[in-house]
C-alpha positions, -999 to +999 in steps of 0.1 A: -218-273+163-236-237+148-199-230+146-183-256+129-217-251+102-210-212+098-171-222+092-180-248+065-210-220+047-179-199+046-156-217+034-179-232+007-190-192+004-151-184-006-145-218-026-177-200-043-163-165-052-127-173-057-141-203-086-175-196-090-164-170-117-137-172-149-102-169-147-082-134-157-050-146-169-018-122-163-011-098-194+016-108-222+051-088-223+044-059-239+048-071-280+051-034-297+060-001-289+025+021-280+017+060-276-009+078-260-023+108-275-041+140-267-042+133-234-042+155-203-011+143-184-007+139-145+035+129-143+024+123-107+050+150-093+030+180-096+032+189-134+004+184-157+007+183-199-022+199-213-029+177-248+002+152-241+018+124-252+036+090-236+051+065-256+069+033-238+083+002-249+098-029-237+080-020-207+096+017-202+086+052-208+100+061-236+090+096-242+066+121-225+056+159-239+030+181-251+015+179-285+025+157-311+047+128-301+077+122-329+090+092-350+057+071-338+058+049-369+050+014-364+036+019-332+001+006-315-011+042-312-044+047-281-065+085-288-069+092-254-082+130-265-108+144-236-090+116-214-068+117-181-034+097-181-024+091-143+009+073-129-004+038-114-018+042-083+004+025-051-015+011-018+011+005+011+004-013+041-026-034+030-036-072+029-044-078+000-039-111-012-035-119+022-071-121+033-100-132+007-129-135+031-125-120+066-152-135+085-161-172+089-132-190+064-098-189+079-085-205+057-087-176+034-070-151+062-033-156+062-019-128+073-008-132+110+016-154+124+021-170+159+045-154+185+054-121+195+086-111+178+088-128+140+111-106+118+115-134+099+082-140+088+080-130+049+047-117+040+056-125+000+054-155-003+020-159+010+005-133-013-020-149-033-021-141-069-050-154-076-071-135-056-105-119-064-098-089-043-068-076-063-089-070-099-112-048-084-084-026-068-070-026-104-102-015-120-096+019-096-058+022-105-042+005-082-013-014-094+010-017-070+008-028-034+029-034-004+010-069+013+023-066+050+021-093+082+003-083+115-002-098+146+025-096+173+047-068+183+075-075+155+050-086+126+074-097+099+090-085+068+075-073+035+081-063-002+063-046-033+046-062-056+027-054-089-007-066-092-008-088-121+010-116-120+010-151-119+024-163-088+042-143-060+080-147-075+065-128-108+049-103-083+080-094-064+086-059-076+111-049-047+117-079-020+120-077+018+123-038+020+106-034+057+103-048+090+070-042+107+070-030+146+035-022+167+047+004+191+036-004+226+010+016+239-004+027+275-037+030+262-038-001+244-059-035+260-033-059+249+006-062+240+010-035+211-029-036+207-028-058+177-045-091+168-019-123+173-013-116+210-036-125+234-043-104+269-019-110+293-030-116+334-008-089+351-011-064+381+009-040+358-004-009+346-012+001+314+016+022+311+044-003+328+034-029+304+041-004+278+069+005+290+086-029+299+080-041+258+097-006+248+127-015+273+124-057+258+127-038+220+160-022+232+173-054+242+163-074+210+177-047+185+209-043+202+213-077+204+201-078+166+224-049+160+255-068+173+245-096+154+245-077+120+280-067+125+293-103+127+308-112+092+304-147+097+284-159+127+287-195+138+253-197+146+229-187+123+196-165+139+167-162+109+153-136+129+183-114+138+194-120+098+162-109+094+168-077+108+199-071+098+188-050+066+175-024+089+215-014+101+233-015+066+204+009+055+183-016+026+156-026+054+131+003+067+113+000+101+077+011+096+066+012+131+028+016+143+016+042+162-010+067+164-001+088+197+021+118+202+042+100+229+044+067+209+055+089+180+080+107+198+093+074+211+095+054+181+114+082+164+136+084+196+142+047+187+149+042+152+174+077+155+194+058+192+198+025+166+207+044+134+175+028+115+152+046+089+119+049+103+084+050+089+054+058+112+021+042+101-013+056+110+000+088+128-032+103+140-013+126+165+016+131+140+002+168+132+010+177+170+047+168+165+058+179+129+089+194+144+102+158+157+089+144+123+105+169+105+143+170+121+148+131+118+131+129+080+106+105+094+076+101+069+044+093+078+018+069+062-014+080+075-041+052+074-071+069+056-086+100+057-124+090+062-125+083+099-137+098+132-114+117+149-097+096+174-107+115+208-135+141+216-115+170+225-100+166+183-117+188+156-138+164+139-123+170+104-090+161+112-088+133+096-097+152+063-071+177+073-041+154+085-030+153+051-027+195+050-007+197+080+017+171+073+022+191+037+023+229+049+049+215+079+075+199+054+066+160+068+069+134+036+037+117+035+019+092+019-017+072+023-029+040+026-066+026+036-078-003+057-078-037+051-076-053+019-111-052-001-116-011+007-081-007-007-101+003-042-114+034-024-074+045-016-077+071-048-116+086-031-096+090+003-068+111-016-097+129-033-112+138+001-082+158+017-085+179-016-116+194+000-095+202+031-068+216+018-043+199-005-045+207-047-055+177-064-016+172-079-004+170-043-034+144-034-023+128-067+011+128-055+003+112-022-006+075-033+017+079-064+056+097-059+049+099-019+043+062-018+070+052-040+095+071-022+083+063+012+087+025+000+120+030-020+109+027-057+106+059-070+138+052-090+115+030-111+080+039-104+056+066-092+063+096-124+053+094-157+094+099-167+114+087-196+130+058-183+107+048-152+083+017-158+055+020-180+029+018-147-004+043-160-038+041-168-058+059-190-096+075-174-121+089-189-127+111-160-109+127-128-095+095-111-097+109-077-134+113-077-157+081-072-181+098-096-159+104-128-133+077-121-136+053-150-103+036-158-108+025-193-069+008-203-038+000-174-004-009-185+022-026-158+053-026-170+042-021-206+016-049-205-019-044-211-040-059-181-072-068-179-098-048-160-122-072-154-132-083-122-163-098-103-178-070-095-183-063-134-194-099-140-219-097-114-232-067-128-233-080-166-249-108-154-276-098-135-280-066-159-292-093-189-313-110-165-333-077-161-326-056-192-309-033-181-278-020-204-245-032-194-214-009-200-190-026-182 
């Protein structure tokens, strides 16, 4: 009975704070061509335009350069002189708009699925719009995100999408473009250590439970393998059809796994099957840049503010992970965890600058990295003529929690709106004690 009352508090706690405050609607198309001016420029790929321009229309960068930017007339023109002009931030591997309240309202939490093996299972199209979550990641810069299943040892299937829109079709900004694997591990309490599968009862060892699902995976994708190179099979399979983007090369495998030996194995994998691999979380991936390296595996580290994962590990090398991975040659890019924390991804870049990368290569590593990690840096991730118009404009370093302030965001050319609850809460409670609101 206590249960079934904490359940209903939070569900009427999320019914609360996902109506409880007004609506922001999705920006307009973009109506008339803009330019930025006087702005210090981070193109996201290392180079930075002291006293810059950016001009984009119809939703494209238009123009980029130092100084004065030519034939302007007629357009909406933004003084961004003493300002910082940044490529929008991308978050890979999160939940967001997935979860809303973690604890105590499932109904809120749909991000796992039932079963073991569900290729199939399309995180998109339960990607919530409507959120709360996803304006405060916006307010830091974020506007693009890659919502991903769990649960399971072959999650599901997700895609890109831009974070303001108003349903999931107008937030598909690339569809279906991985499948999602948890590596088996020794050390892990349960099949592939991941929520969704309960404990099995077995006299197996650690490692020959591991090893058994690593021999099952071999079966599935050759079977799946086979089944992609049937032009017309009588019997249709939704999870092998599924899969079959990851053998004509427009699917990418982003596989789970933390240790050296899962590492090694999951690259063995993907290189046996001809698939393009992407290790998430990688906490051992320093100790084998040479494998990473030689098969053009990238790696999407989790975060960089964390404990190091056993005792003998220097306890900064979670700051430093990002370092290594850049002095050995490894294409990397960052994530954070969960959904809500997502708005610290730019902080957790900013943090491996004190360990060794220059802030253009932290820049880099949740803007270019990310998009090329997740296939869109034809169209996103730069500040280049001809790329979407995905940028903010703030008033401060955008990498440091202190300076951050992200006063104007453009996806696609459209002007979003930063507000969020977080702001209203303030505002609010800011009049009822006098204190001066600037948000």
């Amino acid at each position: 009975m206590k249960k079934t009352i904490l359940s209903l508090g939070g569900l009427l706690l999320g019914i609360t704070l996902s109506y409880g405050q007004a609506t922001i609607s999705p920006a307009k198309p973009q109506s008339k061509p803009i330019v930025i001016t006087g702005a210090t420029i981070h193109v996201g790929n290392g180079q930075v335009i002291n006293n810059g321009y950016i001009t984009f229309d119809k939703g494209k960068i238009t123009g980029i350069g130092e100084g004065s930017a030519p034939g302007t007339s007629g357009y909406e023109v933004i003084d961004a002189t003493g300002k910082q002009v940044y490529p929008g931030f991308i978050c890979p591997m999160t939940t967001l708009g997935l979860i809303e309240i973690e604890e105590g309202a499932k109904g809120t939490v749909d991000d796992v699925e039932t079963g073991t093996y569900n290729p199939h299972v399309r995180s998109l199209v339960a990607y919530n719009t409507d959120s709360k979550v996803i304006p405060t990641v916006r307010s830091n810069g974020i506007l693009l995100a890659q919502p991903i299943p769990n649960g399971g040892i072959i999650s599901g299937t997700s895609s890109v999408v831009q974070l303001d829109a108003w349903n999931w079709e107008d937030a598909a900004y690339k569809k279906d473009i991985a499948v999602h694997l948890n590596w088996p591990s020794a050390s892990a309490g349960r099949r592939g250590g991941r929520r969704g599968v309960a404990p099995e009862t077995t006299t197996e060892t650690p490692a020959q439970r591991a090893q058994k699902a690593v021999d099952e995976l071999y079966t599935l994708f050759a079977e799946a393998k086979a089944y992609a190179e049937i032009a017309k099979p009588a019997v249709t399979n939704v999870r092998f059809a599924a899969m079959k983007g990851l053998f004509n090369g427009t699917k990418k495998l982003f596989i789970v796994a933390d240790e050296a030996k899962q590492i090694t194995q999951a690259v063995t994998f993907a290189k046996k099957l001809g698939i393009q691999a992407v290790i998430v979380g990688g906490k051992d991936s320093y100790l084998v840049t040479d494998i990473l390296k030689e098969n053009n595996v990238p790696v999407i580290i989790r975060e960089t503010q964390a404990l190091p994962e056993k005792e003998e590990d220097d306890v900064y090398i979670s700051y430093k992970l990002p370092m290594l991975l850049q002095n050995a040659g490894v294409m990397y890019g960052l994530t954070g965890i969960g959904f809500w924390r997502q708005r610290n991804l730019p902080f957790e870049a900013g943090e491996a600058v004190g360990y060794g990368l220059t802030k253009e290569q932290a820049l880099s590593m949740i803007t270019l990295n990310n998009a090329k990690i997740l296939g869109i840096d034809k169209t996103t991730g730069t500040l280049e003529k001809g790329k979407d118009a995905n940028l903010f404009i703030s008033g401060g370093d955008a990498l440091d929690m202190i300076t951050i302030d992200v006063q104007n965001a453009f996806i696609q050319g459209r002007s979003i709106n930063l507000d969020n609850l977080h702001k209203q809460l303030y505002r609010k409670f800011a009049g009822k004690y006098g204190v001066k609101a600037n948000l």
